[in-house]
SEDOLO-311978 format. One line per 10 residues: number of its first residue (from 0); their letters; for each residue x, y, z of C-alpha. Coordinates in nm, 4 decimals. Layout:
BEGIN
NUM) A) X:Y:Z | ...
***
This chain:
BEGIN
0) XXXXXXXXXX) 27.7701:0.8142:10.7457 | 27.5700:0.5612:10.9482 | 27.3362:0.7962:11.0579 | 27.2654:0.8834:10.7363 | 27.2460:0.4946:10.5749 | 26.9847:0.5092:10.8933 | 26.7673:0.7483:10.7459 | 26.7528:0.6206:10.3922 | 26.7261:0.2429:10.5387 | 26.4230:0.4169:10.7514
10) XXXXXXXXXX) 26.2674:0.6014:10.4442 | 26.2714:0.2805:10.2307 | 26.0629:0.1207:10.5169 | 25.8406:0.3624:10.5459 | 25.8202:0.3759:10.1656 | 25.7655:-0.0140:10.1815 | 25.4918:-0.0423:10.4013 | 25.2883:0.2533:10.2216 | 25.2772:0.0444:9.9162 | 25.1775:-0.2354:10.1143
20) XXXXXXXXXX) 24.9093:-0.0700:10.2434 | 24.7604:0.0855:9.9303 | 24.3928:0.0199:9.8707 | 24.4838:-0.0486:9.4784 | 24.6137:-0.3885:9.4014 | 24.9282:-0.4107:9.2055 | 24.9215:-0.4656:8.8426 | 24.8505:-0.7670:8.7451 | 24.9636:-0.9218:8.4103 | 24.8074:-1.2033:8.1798
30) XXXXXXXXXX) 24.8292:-1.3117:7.7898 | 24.4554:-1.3644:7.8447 | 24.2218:-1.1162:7.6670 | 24.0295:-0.8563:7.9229 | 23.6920:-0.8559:7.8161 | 23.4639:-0.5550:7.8506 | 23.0472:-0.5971:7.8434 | 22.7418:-0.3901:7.9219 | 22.5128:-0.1923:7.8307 | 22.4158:0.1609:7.6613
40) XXXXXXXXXX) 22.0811:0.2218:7.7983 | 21.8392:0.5100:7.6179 | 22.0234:0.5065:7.2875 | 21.8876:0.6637:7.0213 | 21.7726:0.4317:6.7358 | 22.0574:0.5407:6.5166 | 22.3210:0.4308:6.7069 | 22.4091:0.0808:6.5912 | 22.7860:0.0691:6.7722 | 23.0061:0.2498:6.9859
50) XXXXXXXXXX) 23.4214:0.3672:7.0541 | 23.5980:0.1529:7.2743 | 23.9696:0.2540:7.3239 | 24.2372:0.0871:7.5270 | 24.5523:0.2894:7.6386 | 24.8084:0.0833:7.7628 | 25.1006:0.1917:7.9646 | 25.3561:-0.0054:7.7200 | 25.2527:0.2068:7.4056 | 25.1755:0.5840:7.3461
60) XXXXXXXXXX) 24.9430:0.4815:7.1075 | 24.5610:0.4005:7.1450 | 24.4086:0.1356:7.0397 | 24.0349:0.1301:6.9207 | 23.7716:-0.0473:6.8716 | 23.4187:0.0288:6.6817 | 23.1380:-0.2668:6.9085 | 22.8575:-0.3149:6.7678 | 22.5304:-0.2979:7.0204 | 22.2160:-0.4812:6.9685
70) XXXXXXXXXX) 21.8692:-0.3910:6.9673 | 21.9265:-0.3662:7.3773 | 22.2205:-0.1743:7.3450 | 22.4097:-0.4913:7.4837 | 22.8022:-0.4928:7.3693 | 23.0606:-0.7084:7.4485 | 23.4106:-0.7809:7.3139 | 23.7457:-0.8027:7.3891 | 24.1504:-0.6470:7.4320 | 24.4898:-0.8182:7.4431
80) XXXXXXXXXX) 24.5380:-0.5858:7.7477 | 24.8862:-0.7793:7.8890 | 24.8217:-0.5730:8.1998 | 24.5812:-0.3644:8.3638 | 24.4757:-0.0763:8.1522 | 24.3090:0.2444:8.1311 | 23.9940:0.2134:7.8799 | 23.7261:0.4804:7.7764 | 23.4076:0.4512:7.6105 | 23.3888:0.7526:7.3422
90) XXXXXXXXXX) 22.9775:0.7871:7.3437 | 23.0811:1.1958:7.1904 | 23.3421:1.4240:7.2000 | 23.2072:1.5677:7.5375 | 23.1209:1.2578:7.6339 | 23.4284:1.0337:7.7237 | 23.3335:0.7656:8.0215 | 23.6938:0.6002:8.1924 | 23.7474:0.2934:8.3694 | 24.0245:0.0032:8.3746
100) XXXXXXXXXX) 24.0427:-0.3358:8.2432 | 24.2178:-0.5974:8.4059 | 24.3724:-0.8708:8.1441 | 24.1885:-1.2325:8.1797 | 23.9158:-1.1291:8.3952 | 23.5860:-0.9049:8.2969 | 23.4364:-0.6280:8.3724 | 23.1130:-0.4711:8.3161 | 23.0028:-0.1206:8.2237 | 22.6338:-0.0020:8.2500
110) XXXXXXXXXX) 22.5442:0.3429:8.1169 | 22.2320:0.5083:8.1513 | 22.1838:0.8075:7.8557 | 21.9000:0.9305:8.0425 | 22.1059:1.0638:8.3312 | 22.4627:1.0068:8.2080 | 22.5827:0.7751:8.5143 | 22.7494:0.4421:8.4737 | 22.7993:0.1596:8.7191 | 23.0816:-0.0480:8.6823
120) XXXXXXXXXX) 23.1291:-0.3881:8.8217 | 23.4285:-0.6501:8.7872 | 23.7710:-0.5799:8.9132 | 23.8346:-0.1948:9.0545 | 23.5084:-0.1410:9.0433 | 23.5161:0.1107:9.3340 | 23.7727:0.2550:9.1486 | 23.5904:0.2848:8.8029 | 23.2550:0.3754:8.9344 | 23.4261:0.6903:9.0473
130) XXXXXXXXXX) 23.6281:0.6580:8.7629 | 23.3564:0.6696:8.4688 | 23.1349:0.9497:8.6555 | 23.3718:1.2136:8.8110 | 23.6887:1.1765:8.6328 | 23.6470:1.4902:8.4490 | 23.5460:1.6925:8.7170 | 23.8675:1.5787:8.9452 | 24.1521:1.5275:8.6869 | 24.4952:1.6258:8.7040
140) XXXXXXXXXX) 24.5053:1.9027:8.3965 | 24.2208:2.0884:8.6346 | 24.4694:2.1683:8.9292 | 24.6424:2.4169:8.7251 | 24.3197:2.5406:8.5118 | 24.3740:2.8829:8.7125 | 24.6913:2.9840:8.5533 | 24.6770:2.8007:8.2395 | 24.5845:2.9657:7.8699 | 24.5136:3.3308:7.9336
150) XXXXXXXXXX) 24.5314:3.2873:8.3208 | 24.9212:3.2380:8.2619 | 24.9086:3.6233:8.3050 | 24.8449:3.6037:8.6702 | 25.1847:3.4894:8.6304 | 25.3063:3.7931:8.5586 | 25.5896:3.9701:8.7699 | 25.6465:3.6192:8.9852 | 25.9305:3.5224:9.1468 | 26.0712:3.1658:9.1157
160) XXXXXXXXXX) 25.9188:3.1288:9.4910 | 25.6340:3.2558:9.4144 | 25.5422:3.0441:9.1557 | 25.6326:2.7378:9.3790 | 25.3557:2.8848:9.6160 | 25.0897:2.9489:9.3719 | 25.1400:2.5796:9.2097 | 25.1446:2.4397:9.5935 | 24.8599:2.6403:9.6597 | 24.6739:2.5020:9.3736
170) XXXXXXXXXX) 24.7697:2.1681:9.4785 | 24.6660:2.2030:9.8206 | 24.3604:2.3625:9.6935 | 24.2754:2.0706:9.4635 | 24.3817:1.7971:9.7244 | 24.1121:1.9500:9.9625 | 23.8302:1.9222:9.6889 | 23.9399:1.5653:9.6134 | 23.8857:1.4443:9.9918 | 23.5543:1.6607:10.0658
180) XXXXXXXXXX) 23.3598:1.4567:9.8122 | 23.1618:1.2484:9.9480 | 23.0553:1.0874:9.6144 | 23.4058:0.9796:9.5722 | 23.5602:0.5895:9.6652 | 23.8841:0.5761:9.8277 | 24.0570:0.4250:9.5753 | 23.9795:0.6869:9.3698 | 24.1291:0.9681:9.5422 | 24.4303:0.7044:9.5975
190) XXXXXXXXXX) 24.4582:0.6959:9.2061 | 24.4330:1.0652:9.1886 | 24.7152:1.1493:9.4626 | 25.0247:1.0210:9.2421 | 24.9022:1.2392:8.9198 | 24.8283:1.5588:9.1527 | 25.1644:1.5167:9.2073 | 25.3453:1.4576:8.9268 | 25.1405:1.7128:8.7757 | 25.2526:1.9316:9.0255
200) XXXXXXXXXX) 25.6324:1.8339:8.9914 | 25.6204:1.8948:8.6122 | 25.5059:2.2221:8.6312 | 25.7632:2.3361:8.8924 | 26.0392:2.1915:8.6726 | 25.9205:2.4408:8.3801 | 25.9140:2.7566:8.6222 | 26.1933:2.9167:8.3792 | 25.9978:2.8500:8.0468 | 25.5899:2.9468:8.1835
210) XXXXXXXXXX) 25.7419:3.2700:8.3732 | 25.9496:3.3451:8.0765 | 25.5823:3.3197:7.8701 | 25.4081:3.4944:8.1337 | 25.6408:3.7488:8.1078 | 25.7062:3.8241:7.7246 | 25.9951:3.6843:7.7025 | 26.1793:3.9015:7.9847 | 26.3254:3.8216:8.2907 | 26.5980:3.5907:8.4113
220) XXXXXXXXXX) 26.4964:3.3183:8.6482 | 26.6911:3.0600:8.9108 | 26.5427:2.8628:9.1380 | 26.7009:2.8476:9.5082 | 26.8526:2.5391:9.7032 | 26.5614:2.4967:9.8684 | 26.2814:2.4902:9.5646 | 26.2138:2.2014:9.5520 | 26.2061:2.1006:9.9092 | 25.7929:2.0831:9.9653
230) XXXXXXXXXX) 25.7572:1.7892:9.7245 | 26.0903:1.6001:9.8041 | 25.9076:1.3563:9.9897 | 25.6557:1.2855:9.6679 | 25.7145:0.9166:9.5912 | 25.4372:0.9185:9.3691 | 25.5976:0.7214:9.0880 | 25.5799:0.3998:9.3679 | 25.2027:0.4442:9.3742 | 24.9783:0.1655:9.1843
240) XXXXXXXXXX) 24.7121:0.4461:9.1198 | 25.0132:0.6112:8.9094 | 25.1570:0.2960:8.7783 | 24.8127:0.1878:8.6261 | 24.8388:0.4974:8.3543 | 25.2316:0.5098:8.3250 | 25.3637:0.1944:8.4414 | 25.5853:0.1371:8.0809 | 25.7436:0.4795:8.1200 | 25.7966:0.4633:8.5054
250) XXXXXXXXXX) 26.1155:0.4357:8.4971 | 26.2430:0.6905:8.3077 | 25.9887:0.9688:8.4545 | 26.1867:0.8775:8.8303 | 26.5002:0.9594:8.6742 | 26.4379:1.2066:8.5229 | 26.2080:1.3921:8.8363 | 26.5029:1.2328:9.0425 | 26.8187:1.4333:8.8663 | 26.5738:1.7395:8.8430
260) XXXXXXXXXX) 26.4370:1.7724:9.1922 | 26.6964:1.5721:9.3995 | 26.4272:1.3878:9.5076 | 26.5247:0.9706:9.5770 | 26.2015:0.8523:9.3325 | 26.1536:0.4564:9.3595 | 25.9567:0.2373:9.1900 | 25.7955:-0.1415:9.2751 | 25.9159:-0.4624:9.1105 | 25.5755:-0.5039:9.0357
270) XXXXXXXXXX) 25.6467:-0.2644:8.7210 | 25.9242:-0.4454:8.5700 | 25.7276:-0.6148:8.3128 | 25.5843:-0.3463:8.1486 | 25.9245:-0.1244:8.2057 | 26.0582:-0.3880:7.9778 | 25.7665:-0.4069:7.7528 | 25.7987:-0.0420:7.6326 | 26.0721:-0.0248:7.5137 | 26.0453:-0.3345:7.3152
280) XXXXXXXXXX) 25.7563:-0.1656:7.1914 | 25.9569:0.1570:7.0976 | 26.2052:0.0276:6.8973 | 25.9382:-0.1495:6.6911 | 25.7310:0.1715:6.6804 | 26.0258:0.3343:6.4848 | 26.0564:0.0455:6.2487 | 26.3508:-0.1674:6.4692 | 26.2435:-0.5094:6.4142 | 26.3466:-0.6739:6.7373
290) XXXXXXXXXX) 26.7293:-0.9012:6.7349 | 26.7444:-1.2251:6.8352 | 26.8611:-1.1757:7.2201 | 26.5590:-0.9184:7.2183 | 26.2990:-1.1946:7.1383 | 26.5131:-1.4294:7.3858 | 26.5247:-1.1475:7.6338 | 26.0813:-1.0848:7.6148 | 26.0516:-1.4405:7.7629 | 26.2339:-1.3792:8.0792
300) XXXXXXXXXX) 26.1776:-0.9729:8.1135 | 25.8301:-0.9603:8.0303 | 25.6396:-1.2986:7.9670 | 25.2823:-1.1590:7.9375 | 25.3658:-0.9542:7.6280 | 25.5353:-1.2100:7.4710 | 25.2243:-1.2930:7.1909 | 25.1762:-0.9127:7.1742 | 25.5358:-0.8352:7.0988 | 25.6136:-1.1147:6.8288
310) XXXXXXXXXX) 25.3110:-1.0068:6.6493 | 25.4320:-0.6299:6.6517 | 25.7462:-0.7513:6.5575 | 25.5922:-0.9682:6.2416 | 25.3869:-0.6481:6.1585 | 25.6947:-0.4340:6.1640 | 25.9000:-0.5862:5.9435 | 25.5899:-0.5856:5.7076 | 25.6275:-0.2670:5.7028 | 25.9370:-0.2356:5.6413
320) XXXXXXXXXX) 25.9548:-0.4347:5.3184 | 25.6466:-0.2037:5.1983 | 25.8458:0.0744:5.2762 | 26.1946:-0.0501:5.0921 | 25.9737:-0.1292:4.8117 | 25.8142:0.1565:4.7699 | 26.0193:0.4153:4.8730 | 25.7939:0.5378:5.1359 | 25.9705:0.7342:5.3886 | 26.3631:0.8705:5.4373
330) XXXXXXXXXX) 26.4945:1.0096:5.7423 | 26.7072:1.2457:5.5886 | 26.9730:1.5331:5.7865 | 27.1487:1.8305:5.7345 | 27.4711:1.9456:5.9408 | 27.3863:2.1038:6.2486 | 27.6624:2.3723:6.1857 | 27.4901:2.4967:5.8827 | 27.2878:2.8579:5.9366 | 27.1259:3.1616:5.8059
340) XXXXXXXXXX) 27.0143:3.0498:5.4396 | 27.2495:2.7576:5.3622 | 26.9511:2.5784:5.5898 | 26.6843:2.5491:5.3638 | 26.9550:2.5436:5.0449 | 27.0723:2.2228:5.2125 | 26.7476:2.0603:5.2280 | 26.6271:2.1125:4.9283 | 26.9550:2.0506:4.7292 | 26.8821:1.7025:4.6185
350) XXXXXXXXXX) 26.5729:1.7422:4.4602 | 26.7194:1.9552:4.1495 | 26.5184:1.8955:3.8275 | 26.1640:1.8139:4.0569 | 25.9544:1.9920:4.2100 | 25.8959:2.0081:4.6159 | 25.6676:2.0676:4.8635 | 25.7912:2.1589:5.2437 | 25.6315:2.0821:5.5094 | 25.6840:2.2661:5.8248
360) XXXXXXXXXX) 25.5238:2.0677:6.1171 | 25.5417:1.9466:6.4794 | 25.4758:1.6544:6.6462 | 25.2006:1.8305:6.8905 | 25.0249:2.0493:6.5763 | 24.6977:1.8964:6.5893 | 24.6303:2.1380:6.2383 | 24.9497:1.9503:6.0841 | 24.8408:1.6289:6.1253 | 24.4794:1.7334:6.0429
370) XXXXXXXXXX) 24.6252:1.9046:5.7278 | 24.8626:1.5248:5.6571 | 24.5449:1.3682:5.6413 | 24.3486:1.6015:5.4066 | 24.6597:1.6389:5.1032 | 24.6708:1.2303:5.0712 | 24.4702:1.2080:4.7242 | 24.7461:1.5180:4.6550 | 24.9937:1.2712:4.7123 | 24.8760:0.9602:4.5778
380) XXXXXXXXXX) 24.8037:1.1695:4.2430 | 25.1899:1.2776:4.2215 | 25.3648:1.0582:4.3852 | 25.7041:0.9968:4.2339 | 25.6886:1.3302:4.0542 | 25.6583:1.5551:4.2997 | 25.9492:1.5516:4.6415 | 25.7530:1.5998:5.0187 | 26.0158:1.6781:5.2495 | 25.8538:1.7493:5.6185
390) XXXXXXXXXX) 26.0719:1.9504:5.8674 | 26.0736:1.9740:6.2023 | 26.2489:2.1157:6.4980 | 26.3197:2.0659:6.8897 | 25.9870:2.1214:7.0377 | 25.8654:1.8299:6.8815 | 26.0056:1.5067:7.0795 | 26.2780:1.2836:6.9118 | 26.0951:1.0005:7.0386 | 25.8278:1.0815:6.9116
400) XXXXXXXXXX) 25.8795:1.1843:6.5907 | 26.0944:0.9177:6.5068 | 25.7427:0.6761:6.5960 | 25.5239:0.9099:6.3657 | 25.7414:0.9743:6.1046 | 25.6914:0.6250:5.9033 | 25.3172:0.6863:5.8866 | 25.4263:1.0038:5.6627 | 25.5304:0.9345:5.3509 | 25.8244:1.1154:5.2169
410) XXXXXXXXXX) 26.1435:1.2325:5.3365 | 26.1784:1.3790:5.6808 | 26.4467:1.6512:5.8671 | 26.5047:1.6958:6.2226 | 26.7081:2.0210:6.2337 | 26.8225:2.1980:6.5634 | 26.6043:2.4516:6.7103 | 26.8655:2.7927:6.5866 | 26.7628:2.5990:6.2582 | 26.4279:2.6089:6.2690
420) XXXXXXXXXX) 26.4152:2.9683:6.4184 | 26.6466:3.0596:6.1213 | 26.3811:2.8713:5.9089 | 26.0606:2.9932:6.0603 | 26.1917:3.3503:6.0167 | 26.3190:3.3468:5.6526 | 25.9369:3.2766:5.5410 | 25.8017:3.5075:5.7952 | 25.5988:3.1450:5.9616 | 25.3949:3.3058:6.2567
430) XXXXXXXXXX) 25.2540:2.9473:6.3080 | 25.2518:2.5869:6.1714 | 25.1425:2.4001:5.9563 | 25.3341:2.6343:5.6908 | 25.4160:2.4823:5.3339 | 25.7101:2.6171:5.0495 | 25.6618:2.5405:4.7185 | 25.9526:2.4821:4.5336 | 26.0235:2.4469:4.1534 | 26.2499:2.2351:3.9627
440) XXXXXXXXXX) 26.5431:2.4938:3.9537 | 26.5592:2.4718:4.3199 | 26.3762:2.8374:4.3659 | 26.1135:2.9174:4.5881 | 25.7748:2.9281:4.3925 | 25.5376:3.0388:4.7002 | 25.4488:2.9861:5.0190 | 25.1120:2.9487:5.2551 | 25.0671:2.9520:5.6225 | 24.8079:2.6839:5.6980
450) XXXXXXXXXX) 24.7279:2.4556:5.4747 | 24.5619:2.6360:5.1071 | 24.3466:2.3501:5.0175 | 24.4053:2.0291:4.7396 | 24.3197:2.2289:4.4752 | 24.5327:2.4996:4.5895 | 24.8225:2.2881:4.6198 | 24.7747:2.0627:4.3668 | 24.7917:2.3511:4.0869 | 25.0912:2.4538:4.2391
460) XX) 25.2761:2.1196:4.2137 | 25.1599:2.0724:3.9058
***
């Protein structure tokens, strides 16, 4: 037993003194605004503003900004950043240019159009001048580019260890490419250490489901005692370079990596703020105005977000009045016993006498959303006489549909994922978005994979 305390005492040292030594600084955390500036050199004439987007660590959402440039293609203005902060400067859709904001001090991006490069100066600049011009070539998603989409089918015929030696492989591979760049700043491949790893991590956790994939379906797979053992020693989630992009959700990701890989996953004090930050912010997101202890507890568990949080809060229960007034949105359910037909019978029950529309979707169906979007006049126009009822299943997160799902108006199902096979395959759905029509007598009218159109639709309904 002592030996053992010994070793942990010794690895929390050694842990300890890493962070101490890492070239990043720690987050730091301020009510003051972070202001961005600079310039947009060789614009064309018609550009009259640009996309600035902060995405904080304490909210999955982003939040924009259109900044208007003069006739020099000077900008300047500001975010209520709380704590440091990834930003990006959307010039095109190919053309995305990265760097971090620091809250009550400034920074200042430069980009030249004629050549593409930007220079970055303010705090982390030798991080965001490596940042802004190479992040695209050196990111995460690009370690597994080999064996993702239709590569997955090198896959095929793996063994569990096996596919832990291809991903470490990969890994190593992309490790070696990070460090043999000259062009690149040590803090930069510091940032990018923490997500090669987690990367890494995540995709060994999903051996059973990508091998399964790879595989058609066949094939049984277990992983061995010793699996995980290579990246055991991966304390990534300690790393500032890691905590700058995920700092809010820190603490659950080491858990969770933690119970999966056995791995003993820490995290610095230094994160607390923000830990407690976002999830203040996800109970507003789903429409939780916060209690009284909660807007007690933001002053003494996260002090910086305090202004940020009571105006979330205010604009929350805004929108929940709207909601109880108009009838917006219902989070409806079914019981998770029911099967076979009695599924879609049970949702559609209530509306007898109207008509309905059903709306199979996920939270990751880019099409869906697109699709949400596009039938609004639809909905505006029948509103009232007309039921939308959106279902969804498993794949797409609780979490995260719960946040989403007051932004779509109507009433909403979560059903279990036998229920939404049982679904998928009673109206033949090869893919979502996929809509039901269904008349007053509670019959099925027709149905359309993808979405037909307003017109389409709207004839339909009426």
């Amino acid at each position: 037993m002592k030996r053992i305390a010994l070793s942990i005492s010794t690895m929390l040292l050694t842990i300890a003194a890493f962070a101490q030594n890492q070239l990043l600084p720690n987050l730091v955390y301020s009510q003051e605004p972070a202001v961005v500036k600079g310039q947009i050199i060789g614009i064309p004439a018609s550009m009259e503003s640009i996309n600035i987007v902060m995405t904080p660590s304490w909210t999955s959402d982003e939040i924009g900004q259109t900044v208007a440039l003069d006739s020099n293609g000077k900008f300047e203005t500001k975010f209520d950043a709380c704590v440091t902060s990834m930003a990006m400067i959307r010039l095109g859709d190919r053309n995305v240019k990265r760097f971090y904001i620091t809250p009550g001090q400034e920074v200042k991006v430069t980009v030249d159009m004629s050549n593409n490069n930007v220079t970055c100066e303010g705090p982390l600049a030798a991080l965001n001048n490596s940042m802004a011009n190479y992040y695209d070539e050196f990111r995460e998603q690009n370690l597994n580019a080999e064996i993702n989409g239709q590569g997955i089918s090198k896959l095929r015929g793996f063994t569990v260890a096996q596919y832990r030696d291809k991903l470490m492989e990969l890994y190593n591979k992309g490790v070696k490419k990070l460090n043999d760049d000259d062009r690149l700043s040590p803090e930069f491949r510091e940032y990018m250490m923490p997500h090669y790893q987690f990367l890494t991590i995540a995709l060994l956790t999903g051996y059973e489901r990508l091998l399964k994939y790879a595989n058609g379906g066949q094939g049984e797979y277990k992983k061995t005692a010793d699996y995980y053992d290579p990246v055991k020693g991966w304390n990534f989630t300690n790393q500032n370079g890691f905590l700058y992009q995920s700092g809010g959700s820190v603490e659950g990701t080491s858990g969770q990596v933690g119970r999966e890989t056995g791995a003993m996953l820490t995290y610095p004090a230094s994160a607390r703020q923000v830990i407690a930050a976002r999830k203040y912010m996800t109970g507003l997101e789903t429409l939780k105005p916060l209690s009284d202890d909660q807007l007690r507890g933001i002053k003494a568990q996260c002090p910086a977000f305090e202004k940020m949080l009571l105006a979330q809060n205010e604009a929350t229960k805004a929108r929940i009045a709207e909601n109880e007034k108009n009838n917006l949105f219902n989070i409806k359910s079914i019981p998770e016993s029911l099967t076979g037909e009695d599924v879609f019978k049970a949702i559609v029950k209530d509306y007898k006498g109207k008509k309905v529309l059903v709306d199979f979707w996920a939270t990751w169906c880019g099409p869906c959303r697109q699709a949400m979007q596009t039938i609004l006049p639809v909905k505006e126009e029948l509103w009232g006489k007309v039921a939308f009822v959106y279902v969804t299943g498993e794949t797409s997160p609780k979490a995260l549909w719960n946040k989403m799902a007051p932004d779509i108006h109507g009433d909403h199902y979560y059903v279990t994922a036998a229920q939404w096979e049982t679904l998928l395959k009673q109206f033949g759905v090869q893919g979502i978005p996929a809509y039901v029509v269904v008349g007053a007598d509670n019959e099925v009218v027709t149905k359309h994979i993808g979405y037909p159109g307003n017109e389409v639709i709207l004839n339909e309904l009426k």
